[in-house]
MITIKE-359274 format. One record per atom (N, C-alpha, C): residue in one letter; x negated, y, z. Coordinates in steps of 0.001 Angstrom, whole numbers, padded with zeros to 6 digits, always signed. Atoms other than C-alpha are relative to their C-alpha. Layout:
<rs>
aXYZ
...
</rs>
This chain:
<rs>
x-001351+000076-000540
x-170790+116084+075364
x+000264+001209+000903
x-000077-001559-000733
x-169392+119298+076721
x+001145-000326+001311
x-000408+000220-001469
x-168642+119398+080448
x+001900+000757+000024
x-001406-000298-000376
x-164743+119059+081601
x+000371-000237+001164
x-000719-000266-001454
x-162978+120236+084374
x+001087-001254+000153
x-000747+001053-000374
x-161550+116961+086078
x+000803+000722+001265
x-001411-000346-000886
x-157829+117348+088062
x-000155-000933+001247
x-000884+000829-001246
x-157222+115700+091281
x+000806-001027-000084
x-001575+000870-000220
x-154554+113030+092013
x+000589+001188+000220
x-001202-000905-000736
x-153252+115849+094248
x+000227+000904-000303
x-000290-001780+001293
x-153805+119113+091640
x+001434-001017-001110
x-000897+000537+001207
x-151930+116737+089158
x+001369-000084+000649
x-001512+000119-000888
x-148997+115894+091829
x+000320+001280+000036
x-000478-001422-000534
x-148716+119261+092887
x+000672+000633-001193
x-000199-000361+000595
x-148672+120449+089627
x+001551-000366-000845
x-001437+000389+001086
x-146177+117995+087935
x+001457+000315+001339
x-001562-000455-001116
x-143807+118644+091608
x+000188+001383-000300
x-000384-001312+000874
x-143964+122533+090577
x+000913-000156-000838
x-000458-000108+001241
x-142756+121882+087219
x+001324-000708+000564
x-000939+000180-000159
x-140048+119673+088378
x+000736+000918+001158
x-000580-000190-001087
x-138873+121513+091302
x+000492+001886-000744
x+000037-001224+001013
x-139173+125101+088515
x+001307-000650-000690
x-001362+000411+001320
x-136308+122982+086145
x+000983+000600+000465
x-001356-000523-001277
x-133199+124969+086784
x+000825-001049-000807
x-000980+001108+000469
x-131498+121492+084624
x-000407-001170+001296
x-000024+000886-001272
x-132937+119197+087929
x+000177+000632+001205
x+000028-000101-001357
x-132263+121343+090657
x+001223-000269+000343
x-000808+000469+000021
x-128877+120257+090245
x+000693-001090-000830
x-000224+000881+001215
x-127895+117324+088771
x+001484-001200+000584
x-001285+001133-000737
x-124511+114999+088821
x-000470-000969-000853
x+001236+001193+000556
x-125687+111331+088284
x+001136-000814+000434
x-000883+000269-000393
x-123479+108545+088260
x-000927-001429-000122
x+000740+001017+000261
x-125063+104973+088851
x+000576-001521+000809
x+000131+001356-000770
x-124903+101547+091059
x-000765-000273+000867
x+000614-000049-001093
x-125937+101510+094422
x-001232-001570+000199
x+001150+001174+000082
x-129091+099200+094518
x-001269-000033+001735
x+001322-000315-001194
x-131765+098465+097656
x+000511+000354+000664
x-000362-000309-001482
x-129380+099273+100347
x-000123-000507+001080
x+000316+000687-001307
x-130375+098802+103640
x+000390+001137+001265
x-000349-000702-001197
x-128227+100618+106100
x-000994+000440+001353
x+001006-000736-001312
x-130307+103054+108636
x+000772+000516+001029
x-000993-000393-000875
x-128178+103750+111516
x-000753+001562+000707
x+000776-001150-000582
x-128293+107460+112632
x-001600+000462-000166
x+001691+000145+000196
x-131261+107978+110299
x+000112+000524-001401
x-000343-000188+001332
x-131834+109046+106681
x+000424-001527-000751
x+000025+001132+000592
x-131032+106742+104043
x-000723+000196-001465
x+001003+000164+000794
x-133230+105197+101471
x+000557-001107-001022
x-000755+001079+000870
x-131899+103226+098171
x-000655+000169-001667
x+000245-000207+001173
x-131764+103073+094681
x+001164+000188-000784
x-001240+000120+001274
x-129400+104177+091467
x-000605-000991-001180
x+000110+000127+000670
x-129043+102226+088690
x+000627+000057-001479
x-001059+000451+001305
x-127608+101316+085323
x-000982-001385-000810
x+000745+001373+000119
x-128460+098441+082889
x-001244+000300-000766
x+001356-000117+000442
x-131612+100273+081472
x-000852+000678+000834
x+001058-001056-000856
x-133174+102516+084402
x+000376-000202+001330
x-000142+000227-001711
x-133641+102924+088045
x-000447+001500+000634
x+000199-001082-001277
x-133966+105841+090454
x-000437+000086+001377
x+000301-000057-001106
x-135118+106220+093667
x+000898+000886+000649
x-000702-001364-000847
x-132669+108439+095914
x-000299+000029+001756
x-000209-000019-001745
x-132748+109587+099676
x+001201+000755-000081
x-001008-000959-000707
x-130012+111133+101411
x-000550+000450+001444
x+000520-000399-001042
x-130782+112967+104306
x+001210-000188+001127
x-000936+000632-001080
x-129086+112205+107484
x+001318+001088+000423
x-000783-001200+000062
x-126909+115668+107864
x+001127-000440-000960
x-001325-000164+001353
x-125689+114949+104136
x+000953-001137+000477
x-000803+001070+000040
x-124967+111185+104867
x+000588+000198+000901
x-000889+000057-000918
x-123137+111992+108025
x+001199+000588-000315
x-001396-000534+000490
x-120096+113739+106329
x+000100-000910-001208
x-000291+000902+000827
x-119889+110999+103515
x+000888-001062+000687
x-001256+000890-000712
x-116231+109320+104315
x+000054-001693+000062
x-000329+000897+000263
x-116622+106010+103116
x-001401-000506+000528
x+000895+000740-000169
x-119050+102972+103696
x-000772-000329-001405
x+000697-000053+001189
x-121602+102781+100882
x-000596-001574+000195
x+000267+001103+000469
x-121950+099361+099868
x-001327-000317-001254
x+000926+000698+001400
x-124869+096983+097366
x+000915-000270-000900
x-000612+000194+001238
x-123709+097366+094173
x+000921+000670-000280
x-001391-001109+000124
x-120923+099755+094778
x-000600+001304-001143
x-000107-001228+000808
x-120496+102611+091507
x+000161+000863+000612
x-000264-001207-000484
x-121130+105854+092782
x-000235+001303-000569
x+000215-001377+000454
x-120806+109775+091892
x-001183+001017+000852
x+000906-000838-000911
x-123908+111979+093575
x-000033+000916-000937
x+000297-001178+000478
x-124550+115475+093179
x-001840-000220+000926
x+000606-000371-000882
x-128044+116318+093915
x-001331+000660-000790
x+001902-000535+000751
x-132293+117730+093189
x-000665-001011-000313
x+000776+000754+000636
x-134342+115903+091208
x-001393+000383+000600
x+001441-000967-000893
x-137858+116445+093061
x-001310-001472-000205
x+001594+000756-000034
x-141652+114644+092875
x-000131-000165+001594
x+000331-000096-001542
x-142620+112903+096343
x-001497-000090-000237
x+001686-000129-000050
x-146729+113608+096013
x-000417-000704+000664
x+000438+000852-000858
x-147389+110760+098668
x-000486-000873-000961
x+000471+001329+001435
x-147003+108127+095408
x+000164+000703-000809
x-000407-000171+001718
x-146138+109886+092121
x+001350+000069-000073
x-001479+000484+000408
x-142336+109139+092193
x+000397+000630-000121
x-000846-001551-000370
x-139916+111253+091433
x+001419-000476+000478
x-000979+000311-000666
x-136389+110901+092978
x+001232+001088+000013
x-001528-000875+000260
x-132961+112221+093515
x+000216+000159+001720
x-000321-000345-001985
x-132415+113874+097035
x+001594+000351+000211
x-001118-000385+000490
x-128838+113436+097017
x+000804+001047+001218
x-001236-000894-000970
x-126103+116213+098878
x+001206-000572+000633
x-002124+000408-000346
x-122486+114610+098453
x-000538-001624-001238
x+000228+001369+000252
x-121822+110903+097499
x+001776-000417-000107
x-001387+000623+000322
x-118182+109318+096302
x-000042-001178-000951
x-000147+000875+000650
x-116911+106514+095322
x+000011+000511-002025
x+000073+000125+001472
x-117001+105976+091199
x+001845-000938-000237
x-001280+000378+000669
x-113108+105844+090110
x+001175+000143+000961
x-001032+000149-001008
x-111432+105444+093730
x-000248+001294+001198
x+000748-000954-001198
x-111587+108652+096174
x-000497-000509+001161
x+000682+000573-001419
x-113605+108712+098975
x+000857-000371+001172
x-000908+000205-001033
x-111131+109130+101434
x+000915-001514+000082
x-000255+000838+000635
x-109522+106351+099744
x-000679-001120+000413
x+001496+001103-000568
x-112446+104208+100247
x+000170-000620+001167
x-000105+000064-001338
x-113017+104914+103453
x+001135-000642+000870
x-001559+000627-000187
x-109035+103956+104209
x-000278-001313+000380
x-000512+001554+000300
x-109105+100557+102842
x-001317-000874+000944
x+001557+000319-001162
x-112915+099922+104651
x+000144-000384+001275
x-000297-000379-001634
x-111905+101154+108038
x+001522-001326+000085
x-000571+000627-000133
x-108763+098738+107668
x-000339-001750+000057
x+000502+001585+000116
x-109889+096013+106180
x-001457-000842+001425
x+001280+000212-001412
x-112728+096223+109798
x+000725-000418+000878
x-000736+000025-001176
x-110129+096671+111966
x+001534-001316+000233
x-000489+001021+000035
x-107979+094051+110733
x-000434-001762+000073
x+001011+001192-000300
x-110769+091618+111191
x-000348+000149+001335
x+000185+000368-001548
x-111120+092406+114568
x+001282-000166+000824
x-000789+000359-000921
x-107722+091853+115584
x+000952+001163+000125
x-001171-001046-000427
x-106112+095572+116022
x+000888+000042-000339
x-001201+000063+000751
x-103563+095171+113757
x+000994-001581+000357
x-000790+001015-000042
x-102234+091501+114706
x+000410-000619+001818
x-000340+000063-001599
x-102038+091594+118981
x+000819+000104+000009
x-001625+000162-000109
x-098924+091548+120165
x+000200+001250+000604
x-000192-001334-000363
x-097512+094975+120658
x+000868-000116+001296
x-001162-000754-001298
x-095726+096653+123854
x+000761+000097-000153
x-001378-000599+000298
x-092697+096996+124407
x+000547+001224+000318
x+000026-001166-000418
x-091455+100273+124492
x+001285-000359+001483
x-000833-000242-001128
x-089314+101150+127852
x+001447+000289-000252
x-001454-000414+000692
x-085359+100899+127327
x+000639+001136+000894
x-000055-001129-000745
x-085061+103967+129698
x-001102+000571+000620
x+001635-000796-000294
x-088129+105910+129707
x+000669+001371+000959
x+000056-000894-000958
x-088377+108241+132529
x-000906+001374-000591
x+000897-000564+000504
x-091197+110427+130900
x-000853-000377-000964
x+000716-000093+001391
x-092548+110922+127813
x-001028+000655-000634
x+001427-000691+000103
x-095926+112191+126783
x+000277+000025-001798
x+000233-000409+001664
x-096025+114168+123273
x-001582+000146-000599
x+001285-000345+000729
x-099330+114298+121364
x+000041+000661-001062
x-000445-000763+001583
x-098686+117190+118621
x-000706+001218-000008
x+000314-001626+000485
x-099303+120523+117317
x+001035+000242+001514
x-000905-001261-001176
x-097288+123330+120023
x+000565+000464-000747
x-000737-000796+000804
x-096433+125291+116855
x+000512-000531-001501
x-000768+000215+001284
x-095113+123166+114136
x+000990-001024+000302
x-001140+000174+000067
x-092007+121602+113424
x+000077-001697+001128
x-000133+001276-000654
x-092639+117920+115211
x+000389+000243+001108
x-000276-000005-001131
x-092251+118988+118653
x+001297+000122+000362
x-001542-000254-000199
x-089048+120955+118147
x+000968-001635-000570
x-000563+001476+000099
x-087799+117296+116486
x+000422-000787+000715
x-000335+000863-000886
x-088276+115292+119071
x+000584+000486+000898
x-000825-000670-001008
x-087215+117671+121710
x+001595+000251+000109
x-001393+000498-000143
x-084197+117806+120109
x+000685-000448-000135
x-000371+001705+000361
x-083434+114406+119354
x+000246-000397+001103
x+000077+000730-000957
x-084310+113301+122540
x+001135+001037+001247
x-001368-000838-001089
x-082124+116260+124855
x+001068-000438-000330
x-001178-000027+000495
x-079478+115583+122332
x+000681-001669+000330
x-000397+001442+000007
x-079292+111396+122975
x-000416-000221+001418
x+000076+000733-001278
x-080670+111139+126541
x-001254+001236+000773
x+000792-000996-001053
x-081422+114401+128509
x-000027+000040+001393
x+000662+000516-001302
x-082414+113015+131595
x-001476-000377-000300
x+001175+000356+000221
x-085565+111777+130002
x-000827+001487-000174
x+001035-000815-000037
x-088608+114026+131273
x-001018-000053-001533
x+000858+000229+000832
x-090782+115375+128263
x-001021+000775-000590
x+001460-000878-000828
x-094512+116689+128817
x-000638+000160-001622
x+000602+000049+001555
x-096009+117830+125374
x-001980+000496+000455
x+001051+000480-000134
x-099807+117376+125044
x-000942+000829-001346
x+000499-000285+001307
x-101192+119947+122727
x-001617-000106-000487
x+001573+000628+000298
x-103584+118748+120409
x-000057+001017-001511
x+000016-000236+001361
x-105370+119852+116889
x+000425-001514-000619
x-000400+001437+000830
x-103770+117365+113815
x-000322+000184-001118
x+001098-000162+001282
x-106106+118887+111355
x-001368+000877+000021
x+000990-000674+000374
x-109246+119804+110294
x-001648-001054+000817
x+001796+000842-000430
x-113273+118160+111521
x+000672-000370+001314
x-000477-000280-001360
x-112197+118974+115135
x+001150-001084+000633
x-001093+000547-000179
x-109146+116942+115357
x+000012-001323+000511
x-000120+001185-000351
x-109725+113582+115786
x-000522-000304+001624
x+000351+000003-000976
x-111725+113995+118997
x+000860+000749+001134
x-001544-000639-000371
x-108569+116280+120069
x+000735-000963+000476
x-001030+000907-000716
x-106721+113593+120387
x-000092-001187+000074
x+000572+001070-000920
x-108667+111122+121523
x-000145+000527+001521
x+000310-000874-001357
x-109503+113583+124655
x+001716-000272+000501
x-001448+000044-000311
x-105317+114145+124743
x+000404-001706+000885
x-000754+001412-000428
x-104520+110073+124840
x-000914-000216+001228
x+001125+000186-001281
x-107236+109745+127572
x+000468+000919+001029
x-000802-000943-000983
x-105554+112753+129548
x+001329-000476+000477
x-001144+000926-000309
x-102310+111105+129291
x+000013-001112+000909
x-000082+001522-000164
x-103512+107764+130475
x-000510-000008+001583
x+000441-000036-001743
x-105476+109605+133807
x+001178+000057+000613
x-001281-000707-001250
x-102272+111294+134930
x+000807-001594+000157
x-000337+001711-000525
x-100646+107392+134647
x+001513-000315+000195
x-001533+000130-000670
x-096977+108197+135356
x+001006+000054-001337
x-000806-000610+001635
x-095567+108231+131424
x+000250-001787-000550
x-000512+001033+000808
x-093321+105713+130324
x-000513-000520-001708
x+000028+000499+001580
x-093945+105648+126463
x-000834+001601-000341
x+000630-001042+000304
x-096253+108367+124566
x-000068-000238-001668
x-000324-000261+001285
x-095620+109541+121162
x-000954+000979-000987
x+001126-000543+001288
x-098372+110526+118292
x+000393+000798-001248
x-001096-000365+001256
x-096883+112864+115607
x-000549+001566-000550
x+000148-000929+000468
x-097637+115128+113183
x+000482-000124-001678
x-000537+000325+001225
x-095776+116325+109957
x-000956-000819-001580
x+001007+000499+001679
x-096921+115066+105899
x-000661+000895-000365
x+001270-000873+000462
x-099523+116522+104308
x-000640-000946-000928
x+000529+001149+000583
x-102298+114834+101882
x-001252-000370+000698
x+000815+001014-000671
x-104676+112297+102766
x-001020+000447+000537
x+000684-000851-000717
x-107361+114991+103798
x+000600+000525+001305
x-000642-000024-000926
x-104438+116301+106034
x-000123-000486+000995
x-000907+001194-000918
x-103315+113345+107827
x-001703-000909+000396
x+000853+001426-000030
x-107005+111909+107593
x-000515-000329+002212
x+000675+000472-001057
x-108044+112664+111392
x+001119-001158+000964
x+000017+001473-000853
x-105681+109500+112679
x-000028-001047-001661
x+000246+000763+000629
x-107119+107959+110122
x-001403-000555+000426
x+000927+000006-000760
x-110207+107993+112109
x-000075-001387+000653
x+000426+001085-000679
x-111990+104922+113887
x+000474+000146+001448
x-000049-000372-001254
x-112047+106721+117298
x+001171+000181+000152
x-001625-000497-000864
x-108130+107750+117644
x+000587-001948-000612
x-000366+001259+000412
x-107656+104115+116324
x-000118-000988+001512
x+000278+001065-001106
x-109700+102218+118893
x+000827+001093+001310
x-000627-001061-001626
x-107884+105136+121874
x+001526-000519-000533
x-001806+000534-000051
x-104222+103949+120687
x-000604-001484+000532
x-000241+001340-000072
x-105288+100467+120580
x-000202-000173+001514
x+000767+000534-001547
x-107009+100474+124451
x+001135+000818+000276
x-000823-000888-000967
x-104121+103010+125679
x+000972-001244+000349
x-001043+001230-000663
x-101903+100914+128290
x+001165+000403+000088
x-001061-000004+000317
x-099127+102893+127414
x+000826-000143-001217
x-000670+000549+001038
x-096567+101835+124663
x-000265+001462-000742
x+000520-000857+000979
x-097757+104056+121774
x+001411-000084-001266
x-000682+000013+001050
x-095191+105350+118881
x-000984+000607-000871
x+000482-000618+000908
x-096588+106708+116085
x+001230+000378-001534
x-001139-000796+000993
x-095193+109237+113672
x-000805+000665-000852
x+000464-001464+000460
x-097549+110639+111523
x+000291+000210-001830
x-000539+000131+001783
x-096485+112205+107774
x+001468-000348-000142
x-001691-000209+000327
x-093409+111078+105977
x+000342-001657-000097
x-000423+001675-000159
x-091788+107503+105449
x-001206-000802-001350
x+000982+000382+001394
x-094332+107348+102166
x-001189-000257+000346
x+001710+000589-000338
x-097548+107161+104079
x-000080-000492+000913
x+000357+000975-001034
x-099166+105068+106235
x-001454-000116+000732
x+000956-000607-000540
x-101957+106229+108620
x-000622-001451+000624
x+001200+001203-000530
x-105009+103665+110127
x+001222+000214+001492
x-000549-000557-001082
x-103110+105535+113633
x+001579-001540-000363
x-000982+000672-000430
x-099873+103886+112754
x+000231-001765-000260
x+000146+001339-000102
x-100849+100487+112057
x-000807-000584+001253
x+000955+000596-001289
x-102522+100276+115412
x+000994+000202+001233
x-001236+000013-000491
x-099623+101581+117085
x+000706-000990+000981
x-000948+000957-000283
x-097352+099506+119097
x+001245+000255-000958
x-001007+000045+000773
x-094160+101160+117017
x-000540+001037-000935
x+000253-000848+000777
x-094339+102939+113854
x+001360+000828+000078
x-001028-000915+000387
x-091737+105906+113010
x-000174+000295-001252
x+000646-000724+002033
x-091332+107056+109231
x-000091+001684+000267
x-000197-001354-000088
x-090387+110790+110679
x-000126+000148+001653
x-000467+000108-001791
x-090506+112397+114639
x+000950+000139+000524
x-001542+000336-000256
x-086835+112169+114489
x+000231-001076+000478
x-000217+001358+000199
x-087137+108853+114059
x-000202-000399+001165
x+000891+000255-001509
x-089719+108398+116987
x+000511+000429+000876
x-000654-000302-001243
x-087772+110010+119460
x+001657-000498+000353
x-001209+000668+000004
x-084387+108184+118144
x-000591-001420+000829
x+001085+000941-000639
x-087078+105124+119100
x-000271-000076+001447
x+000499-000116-001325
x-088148+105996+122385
x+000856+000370+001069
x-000662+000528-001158
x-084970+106333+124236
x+001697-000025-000884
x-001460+000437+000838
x-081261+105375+123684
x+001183+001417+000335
x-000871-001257+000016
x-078079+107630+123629
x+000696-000189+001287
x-000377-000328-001502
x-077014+108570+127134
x+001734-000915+000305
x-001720+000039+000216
x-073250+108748+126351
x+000558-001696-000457
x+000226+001251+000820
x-073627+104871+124713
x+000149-000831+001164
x+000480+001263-000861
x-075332+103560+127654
x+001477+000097+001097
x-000889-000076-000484
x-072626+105001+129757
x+001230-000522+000246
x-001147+000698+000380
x-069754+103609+127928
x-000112-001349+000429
x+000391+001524-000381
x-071700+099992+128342
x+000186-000269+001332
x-000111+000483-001337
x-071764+100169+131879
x+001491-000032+000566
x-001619+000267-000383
x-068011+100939+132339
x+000391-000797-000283
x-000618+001583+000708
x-067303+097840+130229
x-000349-000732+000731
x-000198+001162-000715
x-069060+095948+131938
x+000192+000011+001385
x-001106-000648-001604
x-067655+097489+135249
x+000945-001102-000151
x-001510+000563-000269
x-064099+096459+134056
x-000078-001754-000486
x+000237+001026-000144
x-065547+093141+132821
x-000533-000713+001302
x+000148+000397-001064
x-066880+092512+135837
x+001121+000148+001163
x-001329+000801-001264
x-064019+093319+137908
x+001120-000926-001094
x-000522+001466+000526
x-061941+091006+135748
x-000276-000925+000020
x+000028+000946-000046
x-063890+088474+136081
x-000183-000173+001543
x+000064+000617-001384
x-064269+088722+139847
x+001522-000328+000490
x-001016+000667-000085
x-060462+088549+139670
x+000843-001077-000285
x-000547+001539+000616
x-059753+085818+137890
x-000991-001170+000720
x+000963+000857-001085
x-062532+083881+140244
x+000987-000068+001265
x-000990+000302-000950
x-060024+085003+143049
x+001138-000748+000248
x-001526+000560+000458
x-056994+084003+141189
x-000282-001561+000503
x+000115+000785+000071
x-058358+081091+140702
x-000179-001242+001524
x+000275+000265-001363
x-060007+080382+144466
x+001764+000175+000835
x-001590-000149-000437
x-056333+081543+145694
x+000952-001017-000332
x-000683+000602-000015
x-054707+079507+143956
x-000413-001997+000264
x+000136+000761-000087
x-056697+076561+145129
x-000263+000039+001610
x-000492-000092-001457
x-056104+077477+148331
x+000982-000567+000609
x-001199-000130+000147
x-052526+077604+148090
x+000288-001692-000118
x+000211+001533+000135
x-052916+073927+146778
x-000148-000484+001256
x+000585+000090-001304
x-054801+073314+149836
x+001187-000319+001210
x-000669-000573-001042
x-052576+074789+152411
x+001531-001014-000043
x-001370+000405-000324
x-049351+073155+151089
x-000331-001383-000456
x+000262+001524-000175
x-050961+069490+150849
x+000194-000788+001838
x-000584+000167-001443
x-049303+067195+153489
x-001447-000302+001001
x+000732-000146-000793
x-052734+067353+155388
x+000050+001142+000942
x-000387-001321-000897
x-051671+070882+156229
x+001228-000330+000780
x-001657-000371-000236
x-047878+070448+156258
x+000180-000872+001426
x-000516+000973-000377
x-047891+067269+158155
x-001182-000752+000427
x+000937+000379-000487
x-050725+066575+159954
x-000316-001697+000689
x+000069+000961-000988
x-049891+063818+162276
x+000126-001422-001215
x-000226+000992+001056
x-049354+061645+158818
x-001434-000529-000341
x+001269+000655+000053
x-053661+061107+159177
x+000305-001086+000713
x+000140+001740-000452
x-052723+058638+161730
x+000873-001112+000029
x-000893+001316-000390
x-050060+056548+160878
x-000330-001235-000416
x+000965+001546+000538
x-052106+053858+158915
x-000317-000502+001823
x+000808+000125-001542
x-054038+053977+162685
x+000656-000746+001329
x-000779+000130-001393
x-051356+054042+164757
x+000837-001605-000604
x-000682+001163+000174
x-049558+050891+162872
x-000997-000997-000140
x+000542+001187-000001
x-052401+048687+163083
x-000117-000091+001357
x+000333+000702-001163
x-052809+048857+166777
x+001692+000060+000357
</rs>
């Protein structure tokens, strides 16, 4: 029997992880399967499985990738991954180290939406009883861009219907990673200074990437805890932001929101003269009335004819 060179476990691993990690068809691969073995790792990698109804996979995600993945990854949920096909040499296995992760049919963002709602409507944010906004707001706190069209809106909505009302703009970012913590910092700035009637959230339409940072958890739970009456304006009358269902008032436009947040000067004006001249009319016809039961009074023979209390008196003794 002629002598043979015996392999390792760990020459053989090594060798077959080479070869896979050499494929230039696994160093990228899009894989579409059924989320299996999930067991949520908080602030941690995650560890699961793909399937379908004849095979199984092993995948990790690494904690970097999974932290920009929009949605909540559910057992059993269909999903799209991009990622490397690689050998782990500890056991033999081989696995899928995935990058990016989306829903299967419904976008992520999408996802994420209906997730984050359907949470927050189980805890209550959406069905409390809202604020009332102020029917003569003294000061008004803006939360917007500085350089796009919302500010000039309200500014001149609100000069144009009731320019006496003070109005402090609050510039924030209303897009991009950055944003949502923007104006969470903003509503929290607003809420130290303490002296602001009503405060208004607004930024134009855009698509659902756009508009997503008050779509955010964090500017969600900062409207809902802010103790001032919150409008919200964000986008066009067609969409509907996590932000403005948490709201105390929604707006479809920041026209709208600032038609909302105070009344027309010239309006209220007119009301009070009315009820000026209603009120002196009715304090005159109270007089009339007192006068002429005076008058009654005065010419009853108790006045006229005084000494007529005692004649019953005087004819019995």
């Amino acid at each position: 029997m002629s002598e043979k060179a015996y392999l390792t476990v760990s020459s053989l691993t090594k060798y077959l992880k080479r070869k896979f990690d050499a494929d230039p068809y696994l160093g990228k691969v899009y894989l579409t399967g059924e989320i299996s073995n999930y067991r949520p790792r908080p602030n941690a990698h995650q560890y699961f499985s793909l399937k379908d109804e004849h095979a199984k996979i092993n995948a990790i995600m690494f904690r970097s990738a999974f932290d920009k993945v929009k949605f909540k990854p559910e057992e059993g949920m269909k999903v799209l991954v991009v990622g490397r096909i690689s050998l782990y040499e500890a056991n033999g296995g081989y696995q899928i180290y995935i990058e990016r992760m989306e829903p299967d049919g419904v976008g992520a963002l999408y996802q994420a939406y209906e997730q984050l709602k359907k949470k927050l409507a189980q805890e209550g944010l959406f069905g409390v009883e809202k604020k009332f906004l102020p029917r003569f707001p003294r000061k008004i706190a803006v939360i917007t861009s500085p350089s796009g069209a919302v500010i000039k809106d309200i500014m001149t909505t609100i000069r144009r219907r009731y320019p006496i009302a003070q109005i402090v703009l609050f510039p924030a970012l209303v897009q991009g990673e950055s944003a949502a913590a923007d104006i969470v910092a903003r509503i929290q700035q607003v809420e130290e200074i303490g002296n602001f009637d009503t405060l208004i959230i607004g930024r134009g339409g855009g698509s659902i990437e756009d508009l997503w940072p008050f779509n955010e958890e964090v500017v969600a739970r900062a409207i809902f805890e802010c103790q001032i009456p919150v409008i919200s304006s964000v986008g066009h009358e067609t969409d509907t932001t996590i932000a403005d269902l948490v709201a105390d008032v929604r707006a479809a436009t920041p026209t709208a929101a600032a038609e909302l947040a105070v009344p027309v000067l010239s309006d209220e004006i007119l009301k009070i003269q009315q009820l000026r001249i209603r009120l002196l009319q009715n304090l005159q016809s109270r007089i009339k009335l007192k006068q002429q039961l005076v008058n009654k009074l005065i010419s009853s023979y108790v006045f006229q004819q005084p000494g007529r209390l005692y004649e019953g008196y005087l004819q019995k003794n």
